[in-house]
C-alpha positions, 0 to 999 in steps of 0.5 A: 677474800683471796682468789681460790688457786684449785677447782676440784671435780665432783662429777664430769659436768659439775665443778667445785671450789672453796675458800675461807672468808675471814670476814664472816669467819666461814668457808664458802663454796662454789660450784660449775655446771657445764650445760649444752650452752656453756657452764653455769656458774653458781653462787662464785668466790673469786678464782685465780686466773690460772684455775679460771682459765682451768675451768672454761678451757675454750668454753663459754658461760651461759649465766651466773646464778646467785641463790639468794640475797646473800650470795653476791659474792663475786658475781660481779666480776665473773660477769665481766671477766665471762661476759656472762648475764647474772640470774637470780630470784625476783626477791634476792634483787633489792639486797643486790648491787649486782642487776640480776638481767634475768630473774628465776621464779618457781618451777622454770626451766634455765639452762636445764636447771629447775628453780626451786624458790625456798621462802623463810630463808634469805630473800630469794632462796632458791635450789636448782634441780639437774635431773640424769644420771641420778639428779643433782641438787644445788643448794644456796645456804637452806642446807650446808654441810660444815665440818665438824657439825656436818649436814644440817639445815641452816641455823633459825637466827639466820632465816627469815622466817624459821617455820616456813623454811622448814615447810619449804625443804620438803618441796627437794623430796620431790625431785631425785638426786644422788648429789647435792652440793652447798654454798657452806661445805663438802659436796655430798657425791652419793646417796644425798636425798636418803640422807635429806629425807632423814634430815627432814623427819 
């Protein structure tokens, strides 16, 4: 796909881009958070260098983490280009070209982030929880927010096993969070986890 020219703000520590992949004739996002170590970037689509050059201004990347499987994407080159390490679940590795060079299991802490492993989807699901200033949940493809369908969980024919991934949303209640974002769609900016819960009855 063609490197994405903008990045956008959703808040003053988390940062989100998005383009159109014609080769699964969807949009994908992207999103940046900037930790004490440098940003942690989440499941990349390519950047312009120019917006690259936007995003780091003078800052490092502490990692790359890649939610599952299914969301190498660019992570390859924004591993070269940043010299950063790529991290992703233990189970995402064999769908992978990519060598993760760090591997995220259930309840750790990396950079912050909380992992949250989704089994029933893709393989090597996993959320990431950011608590303060109300929580932000970051989602790979368990959730996505597309126009004009909106928020939704992710369609069975695409999951692993459909009963068990409904069973391991309910593992996001646990945690608070205002924001949420998705490797598919908008950002949602406030009041996220009402509309999770209303989702997931």
């Amino acid at each position: 796909m063609r490197p994405v020219e903008e990045i956008q703000p959703v808040n003053d520590r988390l940062i989100f881009w998005q383009g159109y992949d014609p080769a699964v004739k969807v949009d994908l996002s992207s999103h940046a958070l900037l930790t004490p170590g440098g940003w942690v970037i989440i499941d990349p689509i390519p950047l312009r260098k120019e917006a690259l050059d936007e995003l780091l201004s003078g800052k490092n990347v502490a990692a790359i983490i890649i939610t599952s499987a299914n969301h190498e994407r660019a992570a390859a080159v924004f591993k070269k280009q940043c010299a950063a390490p790529v991290a992703a679940h233990r189970e995402a590795a064999a769908g992978l070209a990519t060598v993760p060079d760090q591997f995220l299991e259930e309840g750790a802490d990396f950079h912050g982030l909380t992992v949250i492993a989704l089994p029933g989807f893709a393989p090597g699901e996993i959320a990431l929880h950011i608590p303060g200033h109300g929580g932000i949940m970051l989602m790979g493809d368990a959730l996505i927010n597309l126009q004009p369908g909106g928020l939704g969980m992710l369609p069975d024919k695409y999951c692993s096993e459909p009963r068990t991934a409904r069973k391991s949303l309910q593992k996001l209640l646990q945690f608070p969070f205002e924001v949420m974002t998705f490797a598919h769609g908008l950002p949602i900016t406030t009041g996220a986890k009402p509309k999770i819960e209303n989702l997931l009855k």
